[in-house]
Phi, psi and omega in degrees: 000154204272111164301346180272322180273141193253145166247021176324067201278122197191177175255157166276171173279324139015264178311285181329296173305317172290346157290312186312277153315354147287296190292332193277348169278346171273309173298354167254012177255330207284289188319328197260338176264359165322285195306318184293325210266328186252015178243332146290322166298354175239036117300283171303340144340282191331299200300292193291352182255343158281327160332271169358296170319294196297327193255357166273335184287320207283337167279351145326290210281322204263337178269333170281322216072008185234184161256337196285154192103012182265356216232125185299353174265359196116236149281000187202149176121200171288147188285168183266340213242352155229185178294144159267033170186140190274128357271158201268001193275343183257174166326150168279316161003310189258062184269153172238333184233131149297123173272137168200151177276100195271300189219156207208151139206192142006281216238343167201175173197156192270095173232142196248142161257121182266150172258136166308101181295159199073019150210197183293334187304333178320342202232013197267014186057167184260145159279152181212172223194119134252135170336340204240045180038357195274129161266171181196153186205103187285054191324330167234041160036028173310321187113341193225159183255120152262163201284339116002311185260000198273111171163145157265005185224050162305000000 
């Protein structure tokens, strides 16, 4: 055998930088679709725990006879009868949404998921739930549901 010639099985620096720059083009394609895939999955939290909200009032509601009194403040604010934060299956530390009671009377009532500034969910608008079955989801984070908007999968 030739002492000169290596049998050194190995990558160049070459090789290495063009992987490397192959993953990092992909990791800049992927992470922003990431980030959107986990920002509809804590939406739809959201969605099922005011469903949650909505069926703790109607046992509210079936034992008062109001909506009102659900609300650790009286009638409006957080709620006293379910979690005030979304998703409920985790700490609230880790919330993505505030649950509140917007309106309370008698015969109906108004309840909103706010998304919690300072994570991603902020800028995705809050949802809101009427007694009267109707959704509304604020999709272009006006502060307000248009008539546009009623719906959670706008």
């Amino acid at each position: 055998m030739n002492p000169r010639v290596s049998d050194n099985k190995g990558f160049t620096l070459i090789e290495l930088m063009i992987t490397v720059a192959i993953v990092s083009i992909i990791a800049a394609i992927a992470y922003p679709s990431y980030q959107g895939v986990m920002v509809s999955s804590y939406r739809s939290n959201a969605q099922a725990d005011l469903m949650g909200l909505a069926a703790s009032l109607e046992r509210h509601h079936s034992g008062t006879f109001s909506y009102k009194g659900a609300a650790e403040s009286g009638d409006t604010g957080s709620p006293s009868v379910y979690a005030d934060h979304s998703p409920v299956s985790e700490p609230e530390a880790d919330r993505r949404y505030s649950l509140t009671i917007a309106v309370a009377d008698d015969l109906s009532y108004e309840i909103r998921a706010t998304p919690v500034s300072g994570t991603p969910q902020a800028g995705d608008g809050m949802l809101v739930y009427f007694s009267d079955g109707r959704k509304g989801w604020d999709k272009d984070n006006s502060g307000s549901v248009s008539s546009a908007e009623m719906c959670w999968s706008c």
